[in-house]
N, C-alpha and C positions, 0 to 999 in steps of 0.2 A: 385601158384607161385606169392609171391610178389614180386612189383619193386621195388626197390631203388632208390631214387633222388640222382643225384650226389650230392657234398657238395656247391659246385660255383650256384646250381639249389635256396639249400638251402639259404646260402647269401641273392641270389637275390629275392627272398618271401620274406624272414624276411624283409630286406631290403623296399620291395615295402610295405609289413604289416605293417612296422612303419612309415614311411612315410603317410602313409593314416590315423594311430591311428593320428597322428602330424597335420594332416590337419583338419581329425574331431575335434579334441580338439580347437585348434583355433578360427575353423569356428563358433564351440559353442561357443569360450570365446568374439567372435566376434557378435553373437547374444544376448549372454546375456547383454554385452557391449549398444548396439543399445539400448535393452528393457530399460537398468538403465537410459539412459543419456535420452532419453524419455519421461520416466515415470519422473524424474527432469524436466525437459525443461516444460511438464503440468504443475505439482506444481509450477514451475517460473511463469507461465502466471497467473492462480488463482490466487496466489499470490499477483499477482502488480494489477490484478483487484479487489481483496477485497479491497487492501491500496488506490485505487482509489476511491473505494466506498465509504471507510473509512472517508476519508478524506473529500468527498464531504459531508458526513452524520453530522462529523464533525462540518463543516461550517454552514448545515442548523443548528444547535443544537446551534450554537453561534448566530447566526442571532435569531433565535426562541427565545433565554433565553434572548437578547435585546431589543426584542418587550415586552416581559413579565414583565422586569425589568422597562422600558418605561409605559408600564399600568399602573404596581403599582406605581410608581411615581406618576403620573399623579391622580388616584384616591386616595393617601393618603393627597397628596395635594388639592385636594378638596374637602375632607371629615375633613379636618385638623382645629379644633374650632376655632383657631385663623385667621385663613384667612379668614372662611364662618363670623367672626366679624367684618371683616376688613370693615372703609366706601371707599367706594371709590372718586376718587378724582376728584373736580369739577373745579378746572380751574387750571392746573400742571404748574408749571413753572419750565424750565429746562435752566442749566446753561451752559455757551459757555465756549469755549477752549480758555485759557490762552495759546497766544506763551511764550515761556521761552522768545526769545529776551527783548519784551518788560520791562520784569523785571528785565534783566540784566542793 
């Protein structure tokens, strides 16, 4: 002998079945949610710490190629014929600042 559910039994299963399908779906659409903004929110931080890096490595690289530029200045100019010919000079006389008044 089988039973039969009444139909008001059925309703309220289906009813409660979907309900629960609706909650599982969510709860998933609510975990996978969590994992994406996450797994974003890493990549944001890497992110701004490479550009940190960056940026710092940057600076050294300008600093560094102004001391390099600084040398070779400095050694082309004394390696430079016309200067290593130059006499130097034995008693310099340097001249004073003209105010403009006076010459108005």
């Amino acid at each position: 002998m089988t039973r039969r559910s009444t139909l008001g039994r059925q309703v309220n299963q289906s009813t409660v079945l979907l309900m629960v399908s609706i909650g599982a779906l969510i709860l998933i659409l609510a975990l996978l949610i969590l994992f994406h903004q996450n797994s974003n929110a890493t990549k944001g931080y890497l992110l701004r710490n490479l550009e940190r890096e960056r940026s710092q490595l940057l600076l050294e690289q300008e600093v560094l190629n102004m001391q390099v530029a600084k040398a070779q200045a400095m050694e082309k100019i004394e390696s430079d014929r016309q200067i290593e010919a130059m006499v130097p000079v034995k008693k310099p006389r340097y001249t004073t600042e003209i105010k403009l008044e006076t010459l108005q």
